[in-house]
VEXLUM-344925 format. One line per field, with one value per residue: residue number from 0; residue in one letter; chain; x negated, y, z of N, C-alpha, C, CB in turn. Coordinates in steps of 0.1 Angstrom, whole numbers. Glycine has a CB too. Example, Ala and Ser with C-alpha at 12.3 -4.5 7.8 and 13.67 -1.06 7.14 Angstrom:
BEGIN
zator	c(0  1)
nuvex	c(a  s)
markol	c(A  A)
n.east	c(-132  -128)
n.north	c(-57  -22)
n.up	c(78  71)
ca.east	c(-123  -137)
ca.north	c(-45  -11)
ca.up	c(78  71)
c.east	c(-132  -129)
c.north	c(-33  0)
c.up	c(78  79)
cb.east	c(-113  -141)
cb.north	c(-45  -6)
cb.up	c(90  57)
// end
This chain:
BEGIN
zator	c(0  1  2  3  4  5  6  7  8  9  10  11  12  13  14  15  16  17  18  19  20  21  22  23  24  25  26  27  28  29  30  31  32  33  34  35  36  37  38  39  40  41  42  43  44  45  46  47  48  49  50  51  52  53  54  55  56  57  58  59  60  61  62  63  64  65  66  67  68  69  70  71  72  73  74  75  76  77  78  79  80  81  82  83  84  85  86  87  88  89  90  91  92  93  94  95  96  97  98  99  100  101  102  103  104  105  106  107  108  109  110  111  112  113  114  115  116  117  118  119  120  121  122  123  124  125  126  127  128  129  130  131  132  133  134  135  136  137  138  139  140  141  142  143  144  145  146  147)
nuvex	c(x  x  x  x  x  x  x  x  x  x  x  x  x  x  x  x  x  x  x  x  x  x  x  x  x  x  x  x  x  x  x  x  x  x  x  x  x  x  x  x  x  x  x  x  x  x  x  x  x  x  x  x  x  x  x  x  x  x  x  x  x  x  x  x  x  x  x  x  x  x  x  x  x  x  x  x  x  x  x  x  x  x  x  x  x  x  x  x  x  x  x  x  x  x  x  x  x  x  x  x  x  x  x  x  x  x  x  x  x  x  x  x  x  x  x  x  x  x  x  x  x  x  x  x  x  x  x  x  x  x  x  x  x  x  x  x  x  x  x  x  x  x  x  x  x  x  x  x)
markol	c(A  A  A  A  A  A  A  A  A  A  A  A  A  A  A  A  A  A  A  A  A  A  A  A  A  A  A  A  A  A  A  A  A  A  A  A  A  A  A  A  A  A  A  A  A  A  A  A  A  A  A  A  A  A  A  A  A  A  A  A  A  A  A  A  A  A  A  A  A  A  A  A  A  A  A  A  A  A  A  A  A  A  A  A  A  A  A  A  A  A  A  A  A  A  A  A  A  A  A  A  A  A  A  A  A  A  A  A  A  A  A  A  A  A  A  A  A  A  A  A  A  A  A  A  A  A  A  A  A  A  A  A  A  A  A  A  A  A  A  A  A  A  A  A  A  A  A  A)
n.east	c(-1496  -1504  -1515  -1506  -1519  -1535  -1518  -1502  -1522  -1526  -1504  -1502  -1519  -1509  -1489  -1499  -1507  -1497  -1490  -1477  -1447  -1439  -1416  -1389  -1400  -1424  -1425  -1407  -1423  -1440  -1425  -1405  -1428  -1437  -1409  -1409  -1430  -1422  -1415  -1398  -1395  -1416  -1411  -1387  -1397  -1413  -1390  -1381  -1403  -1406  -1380  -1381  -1404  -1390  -1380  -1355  -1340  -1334  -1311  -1322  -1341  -1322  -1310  -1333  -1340  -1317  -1313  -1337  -1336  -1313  -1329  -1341  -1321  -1307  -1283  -1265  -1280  -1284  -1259  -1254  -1268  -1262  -1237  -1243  -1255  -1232  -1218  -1239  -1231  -1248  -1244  -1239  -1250  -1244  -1263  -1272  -1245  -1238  -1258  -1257  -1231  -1233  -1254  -1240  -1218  -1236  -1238  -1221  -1199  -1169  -1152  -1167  -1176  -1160  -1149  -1169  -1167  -1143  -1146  -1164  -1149  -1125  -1146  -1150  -1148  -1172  -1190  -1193  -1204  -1219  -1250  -1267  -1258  -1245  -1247  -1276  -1279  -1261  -1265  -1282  -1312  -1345  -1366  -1397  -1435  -1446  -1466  -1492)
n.north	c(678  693  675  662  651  633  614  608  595  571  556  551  529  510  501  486  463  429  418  434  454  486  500  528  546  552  560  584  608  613  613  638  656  659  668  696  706  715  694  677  655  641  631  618  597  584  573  554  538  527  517  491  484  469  483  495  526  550  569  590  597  596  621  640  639  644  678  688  685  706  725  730  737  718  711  691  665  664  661  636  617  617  608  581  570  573  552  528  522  535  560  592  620  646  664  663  659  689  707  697  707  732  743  739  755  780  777  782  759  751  738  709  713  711  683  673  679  666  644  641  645  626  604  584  555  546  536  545  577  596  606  595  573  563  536  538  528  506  482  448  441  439  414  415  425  450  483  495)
n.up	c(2007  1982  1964  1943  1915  1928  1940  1924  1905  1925  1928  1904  1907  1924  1906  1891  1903  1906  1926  1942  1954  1954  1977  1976  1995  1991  1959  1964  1972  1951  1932  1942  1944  1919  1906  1916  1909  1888  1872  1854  1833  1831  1866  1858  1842  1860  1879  1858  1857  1883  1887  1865  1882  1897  1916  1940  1934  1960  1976  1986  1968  1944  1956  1950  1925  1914  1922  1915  1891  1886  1894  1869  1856  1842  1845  1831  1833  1859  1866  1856  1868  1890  1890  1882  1907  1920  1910  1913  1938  1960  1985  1984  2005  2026  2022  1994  1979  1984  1978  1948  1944  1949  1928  1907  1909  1906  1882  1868  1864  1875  1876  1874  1898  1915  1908  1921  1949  1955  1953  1979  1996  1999  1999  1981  1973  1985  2021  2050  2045  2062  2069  2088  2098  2080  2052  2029  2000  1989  1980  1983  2001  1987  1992  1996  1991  2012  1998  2013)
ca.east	c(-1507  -1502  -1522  -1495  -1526  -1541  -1505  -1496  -1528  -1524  -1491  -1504  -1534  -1498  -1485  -1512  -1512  -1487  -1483  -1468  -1439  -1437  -1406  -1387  -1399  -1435  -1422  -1398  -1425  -1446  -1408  -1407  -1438  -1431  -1400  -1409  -1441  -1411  -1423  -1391  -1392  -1429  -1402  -1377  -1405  -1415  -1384  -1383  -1414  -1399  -1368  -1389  -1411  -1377  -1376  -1340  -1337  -1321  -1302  -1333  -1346  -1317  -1311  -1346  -1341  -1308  -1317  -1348  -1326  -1305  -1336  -1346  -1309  -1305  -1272  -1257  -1287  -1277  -1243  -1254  -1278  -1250  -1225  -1248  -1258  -1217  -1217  -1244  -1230  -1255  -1238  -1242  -1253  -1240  -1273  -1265  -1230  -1241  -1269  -1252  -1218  -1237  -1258  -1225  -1211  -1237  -1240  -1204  -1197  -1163  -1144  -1178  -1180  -1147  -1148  -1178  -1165  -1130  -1153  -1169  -1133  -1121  -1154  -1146  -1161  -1185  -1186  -1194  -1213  -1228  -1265  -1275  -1255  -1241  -1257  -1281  -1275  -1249  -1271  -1290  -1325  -1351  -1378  -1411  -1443  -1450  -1480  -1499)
ca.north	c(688  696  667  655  642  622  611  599  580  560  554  541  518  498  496  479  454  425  413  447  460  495  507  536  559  555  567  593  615  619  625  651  671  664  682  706  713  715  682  662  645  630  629  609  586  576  564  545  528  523  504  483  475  456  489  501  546  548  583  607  591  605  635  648  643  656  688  690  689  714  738  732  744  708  702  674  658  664  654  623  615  617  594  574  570  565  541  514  521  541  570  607  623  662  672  656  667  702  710  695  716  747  740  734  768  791  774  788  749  750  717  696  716  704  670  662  678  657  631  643  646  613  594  572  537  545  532  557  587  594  603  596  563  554  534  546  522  494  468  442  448  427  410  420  429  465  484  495)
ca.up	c(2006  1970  1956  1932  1907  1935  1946  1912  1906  1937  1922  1891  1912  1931  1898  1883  1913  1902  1938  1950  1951  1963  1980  1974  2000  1980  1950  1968  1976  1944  1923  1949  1934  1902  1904  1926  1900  1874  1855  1856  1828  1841  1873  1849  1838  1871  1879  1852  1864  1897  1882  1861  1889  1903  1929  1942  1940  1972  1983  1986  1949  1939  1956  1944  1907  1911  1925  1902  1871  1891  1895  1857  1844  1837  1844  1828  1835  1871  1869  1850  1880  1905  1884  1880  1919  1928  1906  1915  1952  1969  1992  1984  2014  2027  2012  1979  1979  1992  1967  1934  1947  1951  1911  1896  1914  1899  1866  1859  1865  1887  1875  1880  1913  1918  1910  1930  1965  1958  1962  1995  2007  1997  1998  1974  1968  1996  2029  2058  2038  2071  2064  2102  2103  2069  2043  2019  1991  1993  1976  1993  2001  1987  2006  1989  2002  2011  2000  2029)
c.east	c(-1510  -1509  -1514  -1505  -1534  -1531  -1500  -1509  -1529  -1512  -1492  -1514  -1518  -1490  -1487  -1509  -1495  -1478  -1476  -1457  -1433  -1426  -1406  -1393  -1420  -1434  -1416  -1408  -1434  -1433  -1407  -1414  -1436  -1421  -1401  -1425  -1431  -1414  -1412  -1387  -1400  -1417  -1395  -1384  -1408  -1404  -1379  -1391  -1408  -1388  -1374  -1403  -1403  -1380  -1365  -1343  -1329  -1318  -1316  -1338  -1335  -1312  -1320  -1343  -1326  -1313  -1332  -1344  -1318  -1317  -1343  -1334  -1302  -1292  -1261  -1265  -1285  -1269  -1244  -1262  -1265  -1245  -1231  -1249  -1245  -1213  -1225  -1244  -1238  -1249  -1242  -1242  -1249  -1254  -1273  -1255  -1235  -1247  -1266  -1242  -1222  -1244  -1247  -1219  -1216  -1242  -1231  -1200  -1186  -1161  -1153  -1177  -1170  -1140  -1159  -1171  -1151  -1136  -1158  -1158  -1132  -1131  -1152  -1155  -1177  -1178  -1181  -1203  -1223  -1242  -1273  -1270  -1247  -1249  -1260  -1278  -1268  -1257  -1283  -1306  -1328  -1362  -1392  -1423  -1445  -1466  -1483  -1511)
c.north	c(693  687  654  648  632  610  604  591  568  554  546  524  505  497  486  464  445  418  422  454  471  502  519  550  556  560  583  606  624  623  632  666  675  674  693  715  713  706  674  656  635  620  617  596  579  569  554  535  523  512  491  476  464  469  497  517  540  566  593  605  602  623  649  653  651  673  693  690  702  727  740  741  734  704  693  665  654  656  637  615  609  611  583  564  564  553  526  519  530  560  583  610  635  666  667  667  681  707  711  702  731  754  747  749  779  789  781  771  744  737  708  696  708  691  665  667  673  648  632  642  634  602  580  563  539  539  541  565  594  596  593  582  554  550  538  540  508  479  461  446  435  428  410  428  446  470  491  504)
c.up	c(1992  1962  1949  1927  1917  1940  1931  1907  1913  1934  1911  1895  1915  1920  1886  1887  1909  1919  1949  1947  1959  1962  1978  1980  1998  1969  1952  1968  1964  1936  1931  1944  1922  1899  1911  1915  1884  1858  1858  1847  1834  1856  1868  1851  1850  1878  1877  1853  1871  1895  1876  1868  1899  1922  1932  1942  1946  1973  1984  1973  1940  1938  1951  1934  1907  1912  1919  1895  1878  1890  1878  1845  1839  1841  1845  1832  1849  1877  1861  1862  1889  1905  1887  1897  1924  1916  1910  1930  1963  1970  1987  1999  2016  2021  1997  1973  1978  1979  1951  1935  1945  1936  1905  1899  1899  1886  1858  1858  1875  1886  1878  1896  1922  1925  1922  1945  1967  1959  1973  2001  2004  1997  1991  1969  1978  2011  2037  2049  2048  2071  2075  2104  2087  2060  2031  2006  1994  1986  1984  1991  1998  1994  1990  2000  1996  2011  2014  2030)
cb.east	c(-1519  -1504  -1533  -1486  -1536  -1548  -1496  -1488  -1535  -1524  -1485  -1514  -1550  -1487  -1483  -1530  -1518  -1492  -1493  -1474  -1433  -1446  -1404  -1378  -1388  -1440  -1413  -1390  -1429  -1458  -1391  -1415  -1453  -1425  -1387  -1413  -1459  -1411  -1443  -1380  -1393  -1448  -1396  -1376  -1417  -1421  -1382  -1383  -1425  -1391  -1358  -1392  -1420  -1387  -1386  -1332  -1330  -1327  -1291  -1349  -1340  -1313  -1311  -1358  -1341  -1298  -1316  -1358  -1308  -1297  -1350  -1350  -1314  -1315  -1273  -1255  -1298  -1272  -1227  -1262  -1289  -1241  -1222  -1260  -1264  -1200  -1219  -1258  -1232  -1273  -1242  -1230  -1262  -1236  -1287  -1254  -1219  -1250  -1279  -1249  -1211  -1249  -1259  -1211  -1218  -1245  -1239  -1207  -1208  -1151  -1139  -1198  -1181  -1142  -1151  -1199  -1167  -1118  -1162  -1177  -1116  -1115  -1156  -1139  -1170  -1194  -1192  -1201  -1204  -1227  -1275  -1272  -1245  -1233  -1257  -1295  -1284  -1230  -1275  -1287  -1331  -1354  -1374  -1405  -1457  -1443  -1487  -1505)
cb.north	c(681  708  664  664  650  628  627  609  580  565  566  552  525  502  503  483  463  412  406  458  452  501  506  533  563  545  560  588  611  610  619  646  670  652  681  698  700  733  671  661  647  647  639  612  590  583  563  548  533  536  509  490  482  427  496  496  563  538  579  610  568  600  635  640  625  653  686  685  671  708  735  717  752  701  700  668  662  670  667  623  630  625  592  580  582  579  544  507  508  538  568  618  621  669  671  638  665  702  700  681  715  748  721  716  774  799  759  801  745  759  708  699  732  704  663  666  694  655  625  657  656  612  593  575  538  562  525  555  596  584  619  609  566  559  524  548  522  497  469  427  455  422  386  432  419  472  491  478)
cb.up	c(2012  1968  1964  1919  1897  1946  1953  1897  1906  1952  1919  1878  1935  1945  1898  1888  1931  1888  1944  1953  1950  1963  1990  1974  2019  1975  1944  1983  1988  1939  1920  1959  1931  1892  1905  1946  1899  1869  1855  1864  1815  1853  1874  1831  1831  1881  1878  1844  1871  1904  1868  1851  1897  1904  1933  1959  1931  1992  2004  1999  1942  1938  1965  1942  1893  1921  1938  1899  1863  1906  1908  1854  1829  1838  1845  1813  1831  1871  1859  1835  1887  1910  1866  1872  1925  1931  1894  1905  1954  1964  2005  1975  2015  2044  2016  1983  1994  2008  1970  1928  1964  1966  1905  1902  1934  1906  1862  1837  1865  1890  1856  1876  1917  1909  1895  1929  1974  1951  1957  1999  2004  1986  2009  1965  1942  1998  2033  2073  2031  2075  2064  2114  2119  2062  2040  2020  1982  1984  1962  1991  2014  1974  2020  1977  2004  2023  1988  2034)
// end
């Protein structure tokens, strides 16, 4: 409903709170506005929170910031996002793929564009890429309590 500043203080209240640990798809939605209100470093930063609260970006974490560095011009920043994501195991998704392929196109960016959809063909180091049935990130889930 556009209330990013109410949406990131509530954000900051469960971060306060030492006995919570709020899952990704709590974070997912305020890095959403931020880049969508073209603040992704703030964006950045809250990630960085998120990690440091011992919380996994899973596959829409990253698709976001990707695709918000992609609407800023940003990128390397982009393409650093994306590495980053097939590296600590968690899947690119056809909207992933799709979105950073299409960036990279009208950046004048073919070879990135390149490299990333020989990885959609070869899916490499992923399992199923599957949005609808493959996993979102390959690392274990921790047991923590969710805020509420």
């Amino acid at each position: 409903m556009n209330r990013l500043s109410e949406a990131r203080e509530l954000l900051n209240e469960l971060n306060r709170r030492k006995d919570i640990v709020p899952h990704a798809f709590i974070y997912n939605p305020v890095i959403d506005g931020l880049c969508k209100a073209g603040k992704v470093d703030e964006a950045n930063m809250t990630l960085m929170e998120m990690e440091r609260k011992g919380c996994s970006p899973d596959k829409f974490t990253y698709t976001i910031l990707i695709i918000g560095h992609c609407m800023k011009g940003r990128m390397v920043e982009a393409i650093q996002l994306f590495d980053r994501m097939v590296t600590i195991g968690c899947s690119p998704d056809h909207v992933t793929f799709g979105s950073l392929t299409s960036c990279l196109l009208k950046a004048a960016m073919p070879d990135e564009a390149n490299r990333v959809m020989l990885m959609r063909e070869k899916k490499i180091g992923f399992g199923s890429i599957n949005s609808e049935t493959g996993p979102s990130c390959l690392k274990p889930a921790l047991s923590v309590s969710v805020a509420s």
